[in-house]
ROMI-790465 format. One record per residue (C-alpha): residue in three letters; x, y, z. Coordinates in pm, 1 decimal. Layout:
BEGIN
<pt><resn>ala</resn><x>X</x><y>Y</y><z>Z</z></pt>
...
REM end
This chain:
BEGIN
<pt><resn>unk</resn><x>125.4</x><y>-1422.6</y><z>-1794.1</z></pt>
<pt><resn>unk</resn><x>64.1</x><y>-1252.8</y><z>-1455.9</z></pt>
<pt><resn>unk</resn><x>-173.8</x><y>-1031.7</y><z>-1351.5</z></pt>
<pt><resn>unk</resn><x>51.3</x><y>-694.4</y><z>-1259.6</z></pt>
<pt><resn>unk</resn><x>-116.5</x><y>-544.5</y><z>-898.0</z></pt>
<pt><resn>unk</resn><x>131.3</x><y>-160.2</y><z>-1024.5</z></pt>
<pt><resn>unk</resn><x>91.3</x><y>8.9</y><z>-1308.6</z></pt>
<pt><resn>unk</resn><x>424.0</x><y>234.6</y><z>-1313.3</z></pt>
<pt><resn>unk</resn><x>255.5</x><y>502.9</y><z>-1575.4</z></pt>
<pt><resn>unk</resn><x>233.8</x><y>772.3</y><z>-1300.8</z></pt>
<pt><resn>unk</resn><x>608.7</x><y>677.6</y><z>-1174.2</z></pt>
<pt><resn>unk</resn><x>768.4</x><y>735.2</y><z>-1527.7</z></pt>
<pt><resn>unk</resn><x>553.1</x><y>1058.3</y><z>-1571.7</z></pt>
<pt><resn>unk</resn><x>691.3</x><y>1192.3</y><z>-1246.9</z></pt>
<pt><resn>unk</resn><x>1017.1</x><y>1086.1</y><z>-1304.4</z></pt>
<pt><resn>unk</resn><x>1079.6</x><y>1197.7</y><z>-1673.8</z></pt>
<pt><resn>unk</resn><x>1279.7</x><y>948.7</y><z>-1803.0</z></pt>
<pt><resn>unk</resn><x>1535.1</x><y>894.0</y><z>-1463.0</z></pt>
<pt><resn>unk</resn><x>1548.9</x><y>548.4</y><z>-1396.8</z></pt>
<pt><resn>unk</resn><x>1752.3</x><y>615.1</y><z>-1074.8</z></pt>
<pt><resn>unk</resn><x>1490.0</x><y>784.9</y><z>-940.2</z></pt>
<pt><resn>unk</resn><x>1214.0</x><y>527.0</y><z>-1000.5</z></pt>
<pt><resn>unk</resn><x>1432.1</x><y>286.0</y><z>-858.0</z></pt>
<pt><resn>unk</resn><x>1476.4</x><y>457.4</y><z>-527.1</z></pt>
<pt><resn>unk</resn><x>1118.0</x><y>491.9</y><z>-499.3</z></pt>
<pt><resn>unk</resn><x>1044.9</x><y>145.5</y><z>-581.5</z></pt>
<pt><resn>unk</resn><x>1314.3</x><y>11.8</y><z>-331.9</z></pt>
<pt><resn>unk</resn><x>1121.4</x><y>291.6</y><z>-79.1</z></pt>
<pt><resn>unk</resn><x>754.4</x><y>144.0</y><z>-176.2</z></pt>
<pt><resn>unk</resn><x>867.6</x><y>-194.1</y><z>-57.1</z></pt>
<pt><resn>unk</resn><x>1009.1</x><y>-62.1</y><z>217.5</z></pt>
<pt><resn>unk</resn><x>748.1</x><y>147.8</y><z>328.3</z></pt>
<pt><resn>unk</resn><x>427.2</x><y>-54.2</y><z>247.8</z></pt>
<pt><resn>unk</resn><x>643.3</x><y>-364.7</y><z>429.9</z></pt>
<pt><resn>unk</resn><x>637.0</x><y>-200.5</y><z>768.4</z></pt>
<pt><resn>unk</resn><x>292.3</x><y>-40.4</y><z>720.5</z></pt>
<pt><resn>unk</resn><x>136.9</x><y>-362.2</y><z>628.3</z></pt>
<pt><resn>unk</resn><x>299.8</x><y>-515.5</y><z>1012.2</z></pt>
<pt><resn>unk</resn><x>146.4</x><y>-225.5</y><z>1136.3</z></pt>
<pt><resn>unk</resn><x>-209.5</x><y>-232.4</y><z>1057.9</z></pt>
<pt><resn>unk</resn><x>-201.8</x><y>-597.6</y><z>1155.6</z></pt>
<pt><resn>unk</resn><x>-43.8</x><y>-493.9</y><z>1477.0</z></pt>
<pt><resn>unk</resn><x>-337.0</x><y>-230.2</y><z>1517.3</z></pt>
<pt><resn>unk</resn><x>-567.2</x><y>-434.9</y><z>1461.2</z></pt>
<pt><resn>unk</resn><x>-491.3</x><y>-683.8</y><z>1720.7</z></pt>
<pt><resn>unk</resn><x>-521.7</x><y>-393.3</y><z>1987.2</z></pt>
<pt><resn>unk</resn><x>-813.8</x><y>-255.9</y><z>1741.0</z></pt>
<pt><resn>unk</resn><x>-637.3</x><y>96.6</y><z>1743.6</z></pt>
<pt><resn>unk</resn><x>-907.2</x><y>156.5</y><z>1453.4</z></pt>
<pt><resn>unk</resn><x>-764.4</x><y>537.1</y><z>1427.1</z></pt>
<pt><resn>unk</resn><x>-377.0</x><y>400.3</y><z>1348.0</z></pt>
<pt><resn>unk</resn><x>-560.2</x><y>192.0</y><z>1143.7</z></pt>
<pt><resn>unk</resn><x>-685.0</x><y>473.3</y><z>947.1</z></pt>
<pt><resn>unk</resn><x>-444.9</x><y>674.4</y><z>948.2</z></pt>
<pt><resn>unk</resn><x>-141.2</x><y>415.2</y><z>801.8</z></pt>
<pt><resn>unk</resn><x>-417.4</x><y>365.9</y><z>564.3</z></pt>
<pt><resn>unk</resn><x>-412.6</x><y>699.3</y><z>481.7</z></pt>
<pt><resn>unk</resn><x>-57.9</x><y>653.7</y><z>413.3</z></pt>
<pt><resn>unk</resn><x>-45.6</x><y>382.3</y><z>219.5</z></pt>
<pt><resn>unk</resn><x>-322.3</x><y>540.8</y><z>-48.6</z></pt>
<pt><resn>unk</resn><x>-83.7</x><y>764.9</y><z>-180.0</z></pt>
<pt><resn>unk</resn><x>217.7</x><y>531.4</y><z>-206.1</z></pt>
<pt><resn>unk</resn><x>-55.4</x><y>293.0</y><z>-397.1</z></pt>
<pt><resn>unk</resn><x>-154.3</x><y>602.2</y><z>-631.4</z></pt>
<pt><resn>unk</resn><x>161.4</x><y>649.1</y><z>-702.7</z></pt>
<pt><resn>unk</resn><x>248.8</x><y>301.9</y><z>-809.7</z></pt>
<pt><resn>unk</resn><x>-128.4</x><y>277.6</y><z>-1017.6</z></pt>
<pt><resn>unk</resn><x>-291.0</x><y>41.5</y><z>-805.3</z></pt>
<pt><resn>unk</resn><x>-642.0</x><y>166.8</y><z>-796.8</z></pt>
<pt><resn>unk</resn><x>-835.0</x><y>-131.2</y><z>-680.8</z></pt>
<pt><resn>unk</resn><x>-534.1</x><y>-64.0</y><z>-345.1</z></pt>
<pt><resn>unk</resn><x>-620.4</x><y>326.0</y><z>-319.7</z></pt>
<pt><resn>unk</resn><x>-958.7</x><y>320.6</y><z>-363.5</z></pt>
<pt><resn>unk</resn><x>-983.2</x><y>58.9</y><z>-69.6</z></pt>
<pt><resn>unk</resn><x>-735.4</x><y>211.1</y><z>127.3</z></pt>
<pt><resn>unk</resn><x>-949.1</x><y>552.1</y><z>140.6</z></pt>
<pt><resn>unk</resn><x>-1249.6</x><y>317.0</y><z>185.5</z></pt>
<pt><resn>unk</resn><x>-1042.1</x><y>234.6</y><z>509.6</z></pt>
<pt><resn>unk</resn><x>-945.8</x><y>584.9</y><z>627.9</z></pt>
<pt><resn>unk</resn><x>-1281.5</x><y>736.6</y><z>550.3</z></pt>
<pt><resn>unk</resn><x>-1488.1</x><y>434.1</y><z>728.0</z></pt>
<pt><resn>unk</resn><x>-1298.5</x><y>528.4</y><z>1059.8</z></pt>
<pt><resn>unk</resn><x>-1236.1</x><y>866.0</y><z>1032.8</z></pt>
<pt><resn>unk</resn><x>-1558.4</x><y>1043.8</y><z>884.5</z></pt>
<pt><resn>unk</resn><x>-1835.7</x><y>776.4</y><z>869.7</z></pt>
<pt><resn>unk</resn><x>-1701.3</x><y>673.6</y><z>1266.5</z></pt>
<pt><resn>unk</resn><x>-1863.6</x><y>312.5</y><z>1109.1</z></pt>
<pt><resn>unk</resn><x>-1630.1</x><y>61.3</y><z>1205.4</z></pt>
<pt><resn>unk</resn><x>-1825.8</x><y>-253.0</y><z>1049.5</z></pt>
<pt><resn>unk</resn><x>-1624.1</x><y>-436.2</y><z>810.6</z></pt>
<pt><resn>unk</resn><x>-1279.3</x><y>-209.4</y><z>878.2</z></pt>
<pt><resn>unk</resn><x>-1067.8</x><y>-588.3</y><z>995.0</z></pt>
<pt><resn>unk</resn><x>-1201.6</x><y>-742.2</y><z>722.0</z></pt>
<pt><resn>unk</resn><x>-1116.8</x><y>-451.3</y><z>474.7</z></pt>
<pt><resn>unk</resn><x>-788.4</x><y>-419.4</y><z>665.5</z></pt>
<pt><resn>unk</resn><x>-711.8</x><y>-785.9</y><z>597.1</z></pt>
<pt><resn>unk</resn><x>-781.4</x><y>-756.7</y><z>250.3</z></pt>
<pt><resn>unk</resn><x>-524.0</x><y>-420.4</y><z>192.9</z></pt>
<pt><resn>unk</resn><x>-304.2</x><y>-614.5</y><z>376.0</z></pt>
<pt><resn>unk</resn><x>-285.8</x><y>-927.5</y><z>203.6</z></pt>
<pt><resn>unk</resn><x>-330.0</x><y>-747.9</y><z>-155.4</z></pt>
<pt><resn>unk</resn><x>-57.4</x><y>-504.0</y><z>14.3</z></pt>
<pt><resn>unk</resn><x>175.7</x><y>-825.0</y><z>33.1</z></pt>
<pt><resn>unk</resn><x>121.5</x><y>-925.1</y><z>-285.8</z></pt>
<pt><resn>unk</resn><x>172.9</x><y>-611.3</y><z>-461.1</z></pt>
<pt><resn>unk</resn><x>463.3</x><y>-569.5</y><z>-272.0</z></pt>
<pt><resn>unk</resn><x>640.9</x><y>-954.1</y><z>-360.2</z></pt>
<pt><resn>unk</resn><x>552.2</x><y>-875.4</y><z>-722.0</z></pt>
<pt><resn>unk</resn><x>766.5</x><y>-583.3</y><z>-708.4</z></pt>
<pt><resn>unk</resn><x>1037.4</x><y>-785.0</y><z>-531.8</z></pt>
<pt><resn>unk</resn><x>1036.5</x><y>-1029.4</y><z>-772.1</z></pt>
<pt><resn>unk</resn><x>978.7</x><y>-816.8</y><z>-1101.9</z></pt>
<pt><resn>unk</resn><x>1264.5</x><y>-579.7</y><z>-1054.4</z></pt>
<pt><resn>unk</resn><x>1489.2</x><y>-803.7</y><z>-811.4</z></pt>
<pt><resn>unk</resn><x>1444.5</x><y>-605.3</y><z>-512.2</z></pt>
<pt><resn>unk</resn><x>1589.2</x><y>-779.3</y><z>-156.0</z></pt>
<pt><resn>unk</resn><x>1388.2</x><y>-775.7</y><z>139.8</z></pt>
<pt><resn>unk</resn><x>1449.2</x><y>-470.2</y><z>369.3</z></pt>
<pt><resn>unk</resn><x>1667.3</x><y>-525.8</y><z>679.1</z></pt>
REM end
């Protein structure tokens, strides 16, 4: 059995019991976390550490959302290593990391509820 990287919990709370609803935002997740994910890897070949931060930033709620904690927490980890501690040691490497968990979470969801790549 795999190892789900989502917890939907908070989804189905918020949606109260419309599936429509959790399917649009799963179909947005993908979506969304897709082009963020190109993004910070784009970022980070220009090391726009603040873009960095801030898709981060995006991304943590989006990860809430779908109850991916280990995702969120490092996600904030991300946004608050830039943007309060100004400590940029270990930001690629944690930026690597969200985006290759990022991938994952996101083919899982593909895959578990038949979801086609965005255009």
């Amino acid at each position: 059995m795999d190892h789900k990287l989502y917890n939907l919990k908070k989804l189905d709370d918020i949606a109260q019991g419309d599936e429509g609803f959790i399917w649009d935002m799963l179909i947005t997740f993908v979506e969304n976390v897709s082009s963020d994910i190109a993004g910070i890897q784009s970022y980070k070949l220009t090391e726009s550490w603040i873009s960095i931060a801030e898709t981060a930033h995006k991304l943590a709620s989006n990860f809430a959302y779908l109850g991916s904690e280990r995702l969120h927490a490092l996600a904030i980890d991300i946004e608050k290593s830039v943007i309060l501690d100004r400590n940029l040691i270990g930001v690629a490497e944690k930026a690597d990391k969200l985006c290759a968990e990022g991938t994952l979470l996101v083919n899982q969801l593909k895959k578990d509820f038949n979801i086609a790549d965005p255009n």
